[in-house]
TORTI-22449 format. One record per residue (C-alpha): x, y, z; residue in one letter. Coordinates in steps of 0.05 Angstrom, whole numbers, padded with zeros to 5 digits, always signed. Layout:
BEGIN
XYZa/...
// end
This chain:
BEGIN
-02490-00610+01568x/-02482-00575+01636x/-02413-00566+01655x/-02431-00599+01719x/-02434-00654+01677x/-02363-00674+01655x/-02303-00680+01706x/-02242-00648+01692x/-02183-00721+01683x/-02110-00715+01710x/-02054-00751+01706x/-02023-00771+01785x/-01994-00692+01788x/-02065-00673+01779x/-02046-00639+01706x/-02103-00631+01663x/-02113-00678+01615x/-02174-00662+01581x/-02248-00675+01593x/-02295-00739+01598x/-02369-00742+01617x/-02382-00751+01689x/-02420-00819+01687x/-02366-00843+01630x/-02308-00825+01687x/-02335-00868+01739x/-02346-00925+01690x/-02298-00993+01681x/-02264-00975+01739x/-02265-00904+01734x/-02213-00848+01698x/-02173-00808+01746x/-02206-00737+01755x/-02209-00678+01794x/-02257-00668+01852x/-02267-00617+01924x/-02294-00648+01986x/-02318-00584+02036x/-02304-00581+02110x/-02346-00530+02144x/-02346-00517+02222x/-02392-00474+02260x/-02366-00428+02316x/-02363-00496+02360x/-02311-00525+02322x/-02367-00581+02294x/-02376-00608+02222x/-02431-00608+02185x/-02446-00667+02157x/-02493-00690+02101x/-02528-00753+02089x/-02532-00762+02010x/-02598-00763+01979x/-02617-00842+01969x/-02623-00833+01904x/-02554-00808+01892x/-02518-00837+01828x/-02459-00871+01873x/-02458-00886+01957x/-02524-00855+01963x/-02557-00854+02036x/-02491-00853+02063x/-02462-00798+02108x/-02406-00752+02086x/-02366-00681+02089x/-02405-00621+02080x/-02411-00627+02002x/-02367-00655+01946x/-02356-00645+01869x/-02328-00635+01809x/-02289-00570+01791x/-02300-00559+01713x/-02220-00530+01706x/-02250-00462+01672x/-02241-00429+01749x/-02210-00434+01815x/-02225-00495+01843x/-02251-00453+01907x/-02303-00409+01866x/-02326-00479+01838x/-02329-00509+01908x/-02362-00449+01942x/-02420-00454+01882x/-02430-00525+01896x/-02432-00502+01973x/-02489-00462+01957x/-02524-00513+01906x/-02536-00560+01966x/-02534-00523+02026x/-02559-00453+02000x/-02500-00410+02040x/-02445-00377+02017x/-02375-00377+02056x/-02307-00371+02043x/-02268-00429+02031x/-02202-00438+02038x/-02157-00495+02002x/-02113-00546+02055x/-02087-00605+02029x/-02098-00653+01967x/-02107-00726+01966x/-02108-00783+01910x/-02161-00847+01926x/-02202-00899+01898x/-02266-00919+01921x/-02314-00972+01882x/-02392-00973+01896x/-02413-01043+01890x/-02485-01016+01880x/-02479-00980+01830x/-02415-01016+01797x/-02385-00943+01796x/-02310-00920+01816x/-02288-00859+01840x/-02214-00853+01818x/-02194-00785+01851x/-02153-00730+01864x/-02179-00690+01924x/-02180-00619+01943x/-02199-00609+02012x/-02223-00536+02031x/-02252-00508+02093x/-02296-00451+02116x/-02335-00435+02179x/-02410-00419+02178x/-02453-00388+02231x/-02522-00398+02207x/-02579-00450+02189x/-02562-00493+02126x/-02623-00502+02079x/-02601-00561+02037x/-02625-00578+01967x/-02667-00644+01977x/-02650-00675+01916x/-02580-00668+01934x/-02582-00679+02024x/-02630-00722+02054x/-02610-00701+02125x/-02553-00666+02152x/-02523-00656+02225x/-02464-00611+02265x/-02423-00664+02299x/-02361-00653+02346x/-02307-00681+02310x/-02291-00727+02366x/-02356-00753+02368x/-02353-00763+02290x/-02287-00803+02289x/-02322-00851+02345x/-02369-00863+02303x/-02329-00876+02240x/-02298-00931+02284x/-02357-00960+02303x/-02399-00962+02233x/-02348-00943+02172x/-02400-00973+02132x/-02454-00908+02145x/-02401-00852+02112x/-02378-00850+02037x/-02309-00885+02023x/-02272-00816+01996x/-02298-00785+02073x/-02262-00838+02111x/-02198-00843+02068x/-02199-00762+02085x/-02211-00774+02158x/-02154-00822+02157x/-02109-00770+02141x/-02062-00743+02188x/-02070-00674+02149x/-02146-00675+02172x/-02136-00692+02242x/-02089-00632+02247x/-02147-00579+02223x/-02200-00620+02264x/-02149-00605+02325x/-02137-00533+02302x/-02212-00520+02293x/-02237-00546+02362x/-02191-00502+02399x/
// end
């Protein structure tokens, strides 16, 4: 088994408490584990965005951060984060680790929960992103302005754990420090 595969569980201080298989941890309303969710600007102070492939396990077709995971424990939650970075969008950047958050989120679809605790990192990126299909079935650099707009208007286009983060007063803060 990949460790891509099993989620690292935590108690509420987000102390290890062992391992579980990924599908297992989002099952009967879900085990609480640690996950990453990626912010990455360009040199315009936009986000990328990614719309997850349709055939996603959970909240597929649905717009979120730049990419999300599941850090395995063995490393630095960053190295894992940066990896997945490249997995789906095929660049490399520095991130850098901001602020942790705890949610739940059930998926009626797929009768999965995601019971979280959130790292939030950020990098900047200058190039062209050339996403993994199976993982991004479109992405887009939005102004973050324009982006919270549009989470008003249609909250039902953008994955749960992405709104619960833009809700955030600690994420409004880096989307002001960013566009300046």
């Amino acid at each position: 088994m990949s460790t891509w595969q099993q989620v690292l569980l935590v108690d509420e201080s987000d102390e290890p408490q062992g391992l579980a298989e990924k599908l297992a941890a989002h099952q009967h309303g879900g085990q609480l584990h640690r996950a990453f969710s990626v912010l990455v600007f360009n040199a315009n102070g936009e986000l990328l965005l990614q719309r997850r492939a349709i055939d996603k396990y959970h909240f597929g077709g649905l717009w979120s951060n730049t990419c999300c995971g599941h850090p395995t424990g063995a490393r630095d939650i960053t190295l894992d984060a940066e990896k997945r970075l490249f997995e789906e969008f095929g660049f490399h950047t520095t991130l850098e680790s901001r602020f942790v958050f705890l949610y739940v989120a059930h998926d009626a679809a797929s009768g999965l929960t995601e019971r979280e605790i959130d790292h939030v990192l950020v990098g900047r990126f200058l190039g062209e992103p050339a996403p993994d299909a199976t993982e991004i079935s479109e992405f887009k650099w939005i102004n973050p302005q324009t982006l919270l707009e549009d989470m008003k208007s249609e909250p039902e286009q953008y994955t749960p754990w992405f709104r619960i983060l833009m809700e955030d007063k600690r994420a409004w803060a880096l989307l002001e420090a960013v566009s300046k």
